[in-house]
C-alpha positions as CSV (number, residue, x, y, z in Angstrom):
1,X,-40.3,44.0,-57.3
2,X,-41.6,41.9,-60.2
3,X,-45.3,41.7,-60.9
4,X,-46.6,38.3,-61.5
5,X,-49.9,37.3,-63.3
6,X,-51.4,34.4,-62.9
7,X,-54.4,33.3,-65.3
8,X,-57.7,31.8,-63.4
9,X,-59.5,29.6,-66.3
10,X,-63.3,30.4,-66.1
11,X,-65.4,28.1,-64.5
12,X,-68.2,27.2,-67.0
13,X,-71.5,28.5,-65.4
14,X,-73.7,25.2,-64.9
15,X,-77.3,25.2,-67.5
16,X,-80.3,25.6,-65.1
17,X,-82.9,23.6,-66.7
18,X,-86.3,24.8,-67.2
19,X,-88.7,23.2,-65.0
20,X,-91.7,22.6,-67.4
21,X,-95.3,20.6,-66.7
22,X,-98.5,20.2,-68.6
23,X,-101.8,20.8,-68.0
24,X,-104.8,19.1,-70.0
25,X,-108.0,18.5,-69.7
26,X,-111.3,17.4,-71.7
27,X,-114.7,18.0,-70.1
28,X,-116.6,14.8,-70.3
29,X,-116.4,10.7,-69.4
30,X,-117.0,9.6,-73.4
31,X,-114.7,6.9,-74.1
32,X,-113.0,8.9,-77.4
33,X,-113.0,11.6,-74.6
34,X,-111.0,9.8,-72.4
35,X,-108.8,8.8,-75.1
36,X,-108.3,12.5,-75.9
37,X,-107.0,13.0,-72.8
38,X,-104.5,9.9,-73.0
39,X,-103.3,11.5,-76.0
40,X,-102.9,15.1,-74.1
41,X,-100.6,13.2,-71.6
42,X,-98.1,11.6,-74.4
43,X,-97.9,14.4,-76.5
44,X,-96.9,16.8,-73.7
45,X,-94.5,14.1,-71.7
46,X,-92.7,13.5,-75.4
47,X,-92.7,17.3,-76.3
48,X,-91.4,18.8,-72.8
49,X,-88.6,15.6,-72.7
50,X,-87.2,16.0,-76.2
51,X,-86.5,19.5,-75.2
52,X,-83.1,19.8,-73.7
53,X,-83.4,23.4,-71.9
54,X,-86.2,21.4,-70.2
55,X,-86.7,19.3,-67.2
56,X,-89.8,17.3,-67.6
57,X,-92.3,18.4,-64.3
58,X,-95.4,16.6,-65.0
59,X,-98.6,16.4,-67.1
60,X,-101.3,17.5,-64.8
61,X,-104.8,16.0,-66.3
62,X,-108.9,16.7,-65.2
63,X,-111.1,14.5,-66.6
64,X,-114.0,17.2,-65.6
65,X,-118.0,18.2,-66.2
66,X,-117.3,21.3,-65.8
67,X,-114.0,24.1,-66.6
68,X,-114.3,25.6,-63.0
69,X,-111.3,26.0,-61.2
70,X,-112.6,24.6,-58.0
71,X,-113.6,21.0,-59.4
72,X,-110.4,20.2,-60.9
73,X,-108.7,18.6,-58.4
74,X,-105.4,18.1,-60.6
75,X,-105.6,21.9,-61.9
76,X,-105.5,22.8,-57.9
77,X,-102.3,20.5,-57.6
78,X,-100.3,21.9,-60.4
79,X,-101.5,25.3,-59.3
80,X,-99.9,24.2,-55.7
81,X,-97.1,23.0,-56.6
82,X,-96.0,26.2,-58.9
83,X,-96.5,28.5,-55.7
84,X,-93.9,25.5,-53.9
85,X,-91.4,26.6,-56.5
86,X,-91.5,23.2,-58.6
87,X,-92.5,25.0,-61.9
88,X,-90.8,27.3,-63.9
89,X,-93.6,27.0,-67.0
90,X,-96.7,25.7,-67.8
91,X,-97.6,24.8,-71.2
92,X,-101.6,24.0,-72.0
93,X,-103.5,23.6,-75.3
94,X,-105.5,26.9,-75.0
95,X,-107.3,29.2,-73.5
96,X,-110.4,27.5,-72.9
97,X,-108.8,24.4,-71.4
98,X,-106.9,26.3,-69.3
99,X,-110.1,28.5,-67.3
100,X,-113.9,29.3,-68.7
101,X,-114.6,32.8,-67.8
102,X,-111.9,35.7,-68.4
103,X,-112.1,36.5,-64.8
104,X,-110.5,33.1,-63.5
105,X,-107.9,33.3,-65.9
106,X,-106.7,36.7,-65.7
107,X,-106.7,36.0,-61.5
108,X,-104.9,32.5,-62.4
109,X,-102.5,34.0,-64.5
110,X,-101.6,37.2,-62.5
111,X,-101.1,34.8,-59.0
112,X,-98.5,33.1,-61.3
113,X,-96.6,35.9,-62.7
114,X,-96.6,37.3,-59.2
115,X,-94.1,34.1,-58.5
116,X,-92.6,34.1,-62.0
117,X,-93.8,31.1,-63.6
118,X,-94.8,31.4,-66.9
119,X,-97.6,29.8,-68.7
120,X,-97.7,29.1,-72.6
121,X,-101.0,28.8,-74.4
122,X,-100.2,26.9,-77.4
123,X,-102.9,27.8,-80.1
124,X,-102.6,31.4,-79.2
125,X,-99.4,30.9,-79.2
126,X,-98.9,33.6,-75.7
127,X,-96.2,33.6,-73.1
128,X,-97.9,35.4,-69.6
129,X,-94.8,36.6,-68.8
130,X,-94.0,38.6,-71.7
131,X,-94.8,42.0,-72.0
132,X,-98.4,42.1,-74.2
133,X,-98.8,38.7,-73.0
134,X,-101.7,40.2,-70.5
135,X,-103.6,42.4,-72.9
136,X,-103.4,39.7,-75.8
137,X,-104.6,36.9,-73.3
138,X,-107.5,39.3,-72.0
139,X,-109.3,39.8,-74.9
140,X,-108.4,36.4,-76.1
141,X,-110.8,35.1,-73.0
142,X,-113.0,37.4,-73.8
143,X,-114.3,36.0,-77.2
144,X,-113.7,32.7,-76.1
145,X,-116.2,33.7,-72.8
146,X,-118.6,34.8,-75.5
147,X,-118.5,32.0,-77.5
148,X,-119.1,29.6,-74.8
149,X,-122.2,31.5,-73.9
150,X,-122.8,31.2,-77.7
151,X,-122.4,27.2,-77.4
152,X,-124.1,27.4,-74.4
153,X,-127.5,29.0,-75.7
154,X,-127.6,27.2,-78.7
155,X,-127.8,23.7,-77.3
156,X,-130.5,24.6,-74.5
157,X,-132.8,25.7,-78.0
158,X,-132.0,22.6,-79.5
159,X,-133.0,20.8,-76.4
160,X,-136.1,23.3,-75.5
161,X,-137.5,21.9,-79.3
162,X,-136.8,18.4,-78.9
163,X,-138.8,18.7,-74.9
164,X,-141.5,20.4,-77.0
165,X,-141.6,17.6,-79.1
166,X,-141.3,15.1,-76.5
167,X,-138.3,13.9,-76.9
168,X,-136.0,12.9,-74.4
169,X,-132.6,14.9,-74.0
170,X,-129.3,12.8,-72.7
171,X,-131.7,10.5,-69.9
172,X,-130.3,6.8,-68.3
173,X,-131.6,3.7,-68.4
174,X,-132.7,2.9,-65.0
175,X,-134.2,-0.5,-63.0
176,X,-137.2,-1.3,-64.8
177,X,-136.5,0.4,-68.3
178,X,-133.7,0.5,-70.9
179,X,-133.1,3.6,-72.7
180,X,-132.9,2.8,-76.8
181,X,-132.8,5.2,-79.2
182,X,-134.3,7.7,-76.6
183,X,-136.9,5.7,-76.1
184,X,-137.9,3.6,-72.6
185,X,-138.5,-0.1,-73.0
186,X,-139.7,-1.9,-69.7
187,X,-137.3,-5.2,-68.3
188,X,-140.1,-7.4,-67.1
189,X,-137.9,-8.8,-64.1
190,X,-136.7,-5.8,-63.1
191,X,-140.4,-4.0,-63.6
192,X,-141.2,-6.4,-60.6
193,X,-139.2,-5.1,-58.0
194,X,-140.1,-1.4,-58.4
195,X,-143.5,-3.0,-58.4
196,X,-142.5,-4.9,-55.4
197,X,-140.7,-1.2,-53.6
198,X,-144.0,0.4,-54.3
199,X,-146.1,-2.0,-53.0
200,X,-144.1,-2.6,-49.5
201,X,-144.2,1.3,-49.2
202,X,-148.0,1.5,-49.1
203,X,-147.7,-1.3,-47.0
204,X,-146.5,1.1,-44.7
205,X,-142.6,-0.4,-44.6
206,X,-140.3,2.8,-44.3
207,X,-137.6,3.6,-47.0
208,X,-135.2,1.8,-44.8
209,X,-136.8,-1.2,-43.9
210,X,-137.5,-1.9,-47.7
211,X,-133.6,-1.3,-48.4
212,X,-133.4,-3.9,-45.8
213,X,-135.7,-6.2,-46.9
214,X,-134.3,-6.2,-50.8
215,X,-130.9,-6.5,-49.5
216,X,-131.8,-9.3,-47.6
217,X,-133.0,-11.1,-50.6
218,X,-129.8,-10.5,-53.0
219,X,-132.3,-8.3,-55.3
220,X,-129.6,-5.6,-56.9
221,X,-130.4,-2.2,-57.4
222,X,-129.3,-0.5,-60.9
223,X,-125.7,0.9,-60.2
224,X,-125.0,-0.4,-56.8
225,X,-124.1,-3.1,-54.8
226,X,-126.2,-2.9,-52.0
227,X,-129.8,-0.7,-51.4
228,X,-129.9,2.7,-49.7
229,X,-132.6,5.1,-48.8
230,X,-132.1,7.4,-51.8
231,X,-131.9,4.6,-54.1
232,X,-135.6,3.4,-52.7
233,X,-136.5,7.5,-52.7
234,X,-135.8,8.1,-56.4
235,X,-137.9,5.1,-57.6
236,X,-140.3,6.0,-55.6
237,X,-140.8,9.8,-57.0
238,X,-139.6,8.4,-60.7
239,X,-143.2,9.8,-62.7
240,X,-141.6,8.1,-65.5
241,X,-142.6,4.9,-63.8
242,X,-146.5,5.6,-64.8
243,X,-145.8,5.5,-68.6
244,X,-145.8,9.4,-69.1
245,X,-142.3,11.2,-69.4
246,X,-141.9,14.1,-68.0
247,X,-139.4,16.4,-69.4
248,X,-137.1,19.2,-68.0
249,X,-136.7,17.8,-64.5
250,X,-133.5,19.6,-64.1
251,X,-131.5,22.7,-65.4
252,X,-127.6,24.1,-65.8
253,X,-127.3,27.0,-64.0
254,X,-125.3,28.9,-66.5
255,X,-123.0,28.3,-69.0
256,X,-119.7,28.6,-66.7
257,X,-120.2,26.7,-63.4
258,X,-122.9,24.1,-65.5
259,X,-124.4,23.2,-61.8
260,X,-127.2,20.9,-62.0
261,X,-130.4,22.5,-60.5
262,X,-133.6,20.9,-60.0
263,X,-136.5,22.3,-61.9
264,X,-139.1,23.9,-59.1
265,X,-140.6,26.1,-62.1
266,X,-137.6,28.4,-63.1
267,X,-138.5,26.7,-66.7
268,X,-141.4,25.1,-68.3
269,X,-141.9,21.5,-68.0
270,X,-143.1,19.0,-70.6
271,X,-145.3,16.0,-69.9
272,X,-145.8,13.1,-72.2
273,X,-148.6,10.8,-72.1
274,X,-148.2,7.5,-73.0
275,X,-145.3,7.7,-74.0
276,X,-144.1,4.1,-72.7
277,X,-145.3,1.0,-70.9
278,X,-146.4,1.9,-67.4
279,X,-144.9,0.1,-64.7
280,X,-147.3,1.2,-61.6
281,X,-150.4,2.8,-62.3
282,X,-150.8,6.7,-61.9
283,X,-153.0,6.1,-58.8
284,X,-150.1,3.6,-56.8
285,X,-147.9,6.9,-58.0
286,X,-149.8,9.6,-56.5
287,X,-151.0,7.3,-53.3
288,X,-147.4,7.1,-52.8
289,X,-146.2,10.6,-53.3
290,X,-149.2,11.9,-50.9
291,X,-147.9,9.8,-48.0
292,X,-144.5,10.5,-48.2
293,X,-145.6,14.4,-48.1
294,X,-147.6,13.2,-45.2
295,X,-144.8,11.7,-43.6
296,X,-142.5,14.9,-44.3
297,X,-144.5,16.8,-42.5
298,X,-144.7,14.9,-39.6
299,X,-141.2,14.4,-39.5
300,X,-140.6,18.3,-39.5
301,X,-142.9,18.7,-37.4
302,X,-141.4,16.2,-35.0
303,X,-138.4,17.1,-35.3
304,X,-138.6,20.8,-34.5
305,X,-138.5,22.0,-30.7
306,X,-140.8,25.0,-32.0
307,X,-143.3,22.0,-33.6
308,X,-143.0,20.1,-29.7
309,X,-146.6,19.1,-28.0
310,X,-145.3,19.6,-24.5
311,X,-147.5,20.1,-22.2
312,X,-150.4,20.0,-24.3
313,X,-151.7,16.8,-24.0
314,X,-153.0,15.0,-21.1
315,X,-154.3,11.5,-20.1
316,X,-158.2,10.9,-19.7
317,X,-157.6,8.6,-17.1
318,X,-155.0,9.9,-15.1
319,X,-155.0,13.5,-15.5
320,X,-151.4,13.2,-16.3
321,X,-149.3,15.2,-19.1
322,X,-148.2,13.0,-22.2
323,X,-144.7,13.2,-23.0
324,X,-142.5,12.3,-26.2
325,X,-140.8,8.7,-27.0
326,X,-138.6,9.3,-29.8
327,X,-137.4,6.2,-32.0
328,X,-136.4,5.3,-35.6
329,X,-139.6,5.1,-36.6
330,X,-142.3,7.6,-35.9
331,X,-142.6,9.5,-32.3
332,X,-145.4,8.7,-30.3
333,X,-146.8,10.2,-27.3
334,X,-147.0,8.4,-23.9
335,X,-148.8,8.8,-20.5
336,X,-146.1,9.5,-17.8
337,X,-147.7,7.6,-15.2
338,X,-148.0,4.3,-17.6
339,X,-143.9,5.4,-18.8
340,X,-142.9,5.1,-15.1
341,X,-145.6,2.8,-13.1
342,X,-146.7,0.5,-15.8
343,X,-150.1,-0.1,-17.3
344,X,-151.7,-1.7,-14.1
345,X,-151.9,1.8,-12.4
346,X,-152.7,3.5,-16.0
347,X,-153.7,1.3,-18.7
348,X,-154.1,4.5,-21.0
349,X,-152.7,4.3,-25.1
350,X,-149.6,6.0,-26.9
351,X,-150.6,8.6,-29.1
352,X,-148.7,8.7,-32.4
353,X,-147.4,12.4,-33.5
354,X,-149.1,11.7,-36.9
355,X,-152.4,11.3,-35.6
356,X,-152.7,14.3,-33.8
357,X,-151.7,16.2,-36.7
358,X,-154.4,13.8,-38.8
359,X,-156.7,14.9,-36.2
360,X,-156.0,18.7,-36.0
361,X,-156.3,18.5,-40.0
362,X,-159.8,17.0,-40.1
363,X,-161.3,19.2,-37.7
364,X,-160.1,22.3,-39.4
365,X,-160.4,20.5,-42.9
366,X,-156.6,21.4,-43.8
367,X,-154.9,19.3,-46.3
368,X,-152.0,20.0,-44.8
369,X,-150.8,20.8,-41.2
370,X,-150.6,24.7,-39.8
371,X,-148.5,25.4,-37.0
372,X,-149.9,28.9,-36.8
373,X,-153.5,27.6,-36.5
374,X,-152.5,25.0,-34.4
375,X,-151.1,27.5,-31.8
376,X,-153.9,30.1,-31.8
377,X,-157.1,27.3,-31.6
378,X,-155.9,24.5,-29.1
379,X,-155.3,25.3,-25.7
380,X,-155.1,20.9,-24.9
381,X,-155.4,17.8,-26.4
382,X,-157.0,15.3,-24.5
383,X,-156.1,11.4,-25.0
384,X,-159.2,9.1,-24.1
385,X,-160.4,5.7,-23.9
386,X,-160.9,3.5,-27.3
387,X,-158.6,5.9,-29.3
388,X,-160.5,9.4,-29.2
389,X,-158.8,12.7,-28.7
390,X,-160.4,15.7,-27.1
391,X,-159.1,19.2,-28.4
392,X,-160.0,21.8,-26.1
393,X,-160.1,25.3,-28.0
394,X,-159.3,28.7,-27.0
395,X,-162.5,29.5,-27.2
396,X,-164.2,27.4,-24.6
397,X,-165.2,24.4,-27.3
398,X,-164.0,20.9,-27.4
399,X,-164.1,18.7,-30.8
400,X,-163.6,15.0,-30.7
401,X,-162.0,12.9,-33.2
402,X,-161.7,8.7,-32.9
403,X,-158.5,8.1,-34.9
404,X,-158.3,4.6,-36.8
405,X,-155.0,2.3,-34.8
406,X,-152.9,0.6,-37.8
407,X,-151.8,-2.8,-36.5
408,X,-148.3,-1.2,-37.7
409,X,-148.9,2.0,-35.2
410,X,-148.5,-0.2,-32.1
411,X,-145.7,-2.2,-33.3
412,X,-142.3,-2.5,-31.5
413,X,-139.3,-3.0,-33.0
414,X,-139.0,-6.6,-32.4
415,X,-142.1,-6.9,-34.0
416,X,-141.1,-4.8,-37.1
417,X,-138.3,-7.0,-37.4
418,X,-140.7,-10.2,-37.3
419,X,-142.6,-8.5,-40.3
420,X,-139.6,-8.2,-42.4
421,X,-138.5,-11.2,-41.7
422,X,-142.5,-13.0,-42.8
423,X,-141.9,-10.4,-45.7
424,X,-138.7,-12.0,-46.9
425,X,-140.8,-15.3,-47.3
426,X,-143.6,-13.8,-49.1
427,X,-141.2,-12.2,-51.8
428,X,-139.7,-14.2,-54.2
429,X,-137.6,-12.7,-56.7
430,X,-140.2,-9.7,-56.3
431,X,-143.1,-11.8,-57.1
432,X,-145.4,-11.9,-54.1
433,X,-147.1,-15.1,-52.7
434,X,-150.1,-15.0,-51.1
């Protein structure tokens, strides 16, 4: 029997493509910054495209504060879609742009080789996947770790000597001022509506309320479109607005996560009298920083089922307990029998929860209120006639106190809506008519 052979040509084994994306990132919103970054994304789409043994996967870009891994919400999506098998390499810049601390790299890097995708650090010219690609890449991060921290200290001296010479550091312009050469100058117009915020606050109006009122008007706030409560807060705790500066208000963690911490006294602060053209006086400043500490503490206290007066207080008239009406506005305390029968069988008054406390504070000449105290010296609060207030102590004695009634402390919320509504007419481009 004759052999035959037959020849089988070779099928030519298809080119797999390497899948290849980008990562970029620059760590500020500067304008040339940006532009940076707009460069990062060409060069990389034309570099990765004009390679042949490479399909193009993407330029992933952060415009980001900070080099954390967590707050760079494109970093997290290449990152996701390497472990989905869409990657083969990644190619950055270096190894700073790439992670800011040796430890998040060497993790980054490691959860990536464990899946075979390689990344290439171009200045350092490293491939993670080859064989001293871990050891050169560790100490790599390591001096560029160091030389962060280097950066790092460096600029807080350089801005610890210009607070010392009372100079401001970075700062925004903000309603009421424009920030020149590092240096506030007041806006007349817009001067008169913190003047006006400051004002209606004192007035007693709440920080919602006066949002309300300004929005009502059309009067903008500095970066928004409409007023909220913080925006009415943080003009209303600005020092700056007195014409001293003060300096150091906040503080970067560290030199890695650069979290933004407010200053409570980790560092020194620097104050700078005169430094501008007051917009409300240093007494309207503190008059208004001393009631909203008043009315923090009454809204803890309110607020807390420890803080509650249940129980405690009692009508003169009726002999019956007080208890709590809660509302958007402060909580006051009510006679049952006048809650549920009406003032014909107990004509007796609501007690605000801020006037106990004022009460309890003058007694015991306390600037500010002690729960503690509170609970070991009153056994009951009695609410009388013509606004007084009996505290009976633990100790047998009983101490009056006649608290002052604001017309605002009886007001319902129809009529607080009446007052903003008169207010509206008495404010005119946050000039006030009398």
């Amino acid at each position: 029997m004759e052999r035959t052979i037959t020849k089988i040509d070779a099928i030519p084994k298809l080119e797999i493509k390497k899948r290849v994306a980008a990562y970029a990132r620059v760590s500020s919103g500067k304008d040339s910054m940006l532009h940076s970054l707009a460069q990062q994304v060409n060069y990389y789409k034309h570099l990765i495209q004009s390679n042949d043994a490479w399909t193009f996967a993407g330029v992933y870009a952060d415009e980001a504060y900070t080099g954390t891994k967590d707050t760079r919400l494109e970093f997290q999506a290449l990152l996701k879609d390497a472990k989905s098998g869409k990657i083969d390499m990644i190619m950055t810049k270096s190894i700073s742009r790439f992670a800011r601390n040796t430890v998040t790299l060497l993790e980054t890097v490691r959860a990536l080789k464990a899946i075979n995708v390689d990344v290439f650090f171009e200045e350092q010219n490293i491939h993670t996947l080859s064989s001293e690609g871990e050891m050169i890449l560790t100490l790599l991060a390591s001096f560029a770790q160091e030389e962060s921290r280097s950066v790092s200290e460096n600029m807080k001296w350089r801005i610890k000597k210009d607070f010392e010479q009372g100079i401001i550091w970075g700062g925004n312009s903000c309603l009421g001022y424009k920030l020149i050469n590092k240096q506030l100058h007041k806006i007349d117009e817009e001067a008169k509506t913190v003047q006006m915020i400051y004002e209606l606050y004192l007035d007693g109006y709440s920080d919602n309320e006066i949002c309300s009122l300004l929005n009502d008007k059309g009067i903008k706030p500095y970066k928004s479109k409409a007023w909220h409560r913080t925006s009415v807060m943080n003009i209303l705790t600005n020092y700056n607005y007195t014409g001293d500066l003060l300096l150091q208000k906040t503080y970067r963690d560290n030199h890695l996560n650069k979290v933004q911490k407010i200053n409570d006294g980790v560092l020194n602060q620097y104050v700078v009298s005169d430094n501008h053209e007051p917009i409300v006086s240093k007494e309207i400043f503190n008059k208004a920083q001393a009631m909203r500490q008043s009315k923090t503490e009454n809204h803890q206290f309110s607020n807390k089922k420890e803080h509650d007066f249940k129980g405690m207080i009692k009508c003169g008239l009726c002999h019956k307990a007080y208890t709590v009406k809660h509302s958007k506005y402060d909580p006051v305390w009510m006679c049952s029998t006048f809650r549920t029968k009406g003032k014909t069988v107990c004509p007796s008054k609501q007690v605000p929860t801020k006037k106990i406390i004022e009460g309890f504070n003058q007694i015991f000449n306390l600037e500010s209120f002690d729960e503690r105290l509170f609970r070991s010296k009153i056994k009951q609060i009695k609410v009388m006639p013509n606004d007084e207030l009996i505290f009976h102590m633990f100790d047998g004695k009983e101490t009056s106190y006649t608290w002052q009634t604001s017309r605002r402390d009886a007001w319902t919320d129809e009529m607080r809506e009446k007052a903003r509504i008169k207010a509206l007419s008495r404010y005119q481009g946050g000039i006030k008519h009398d």
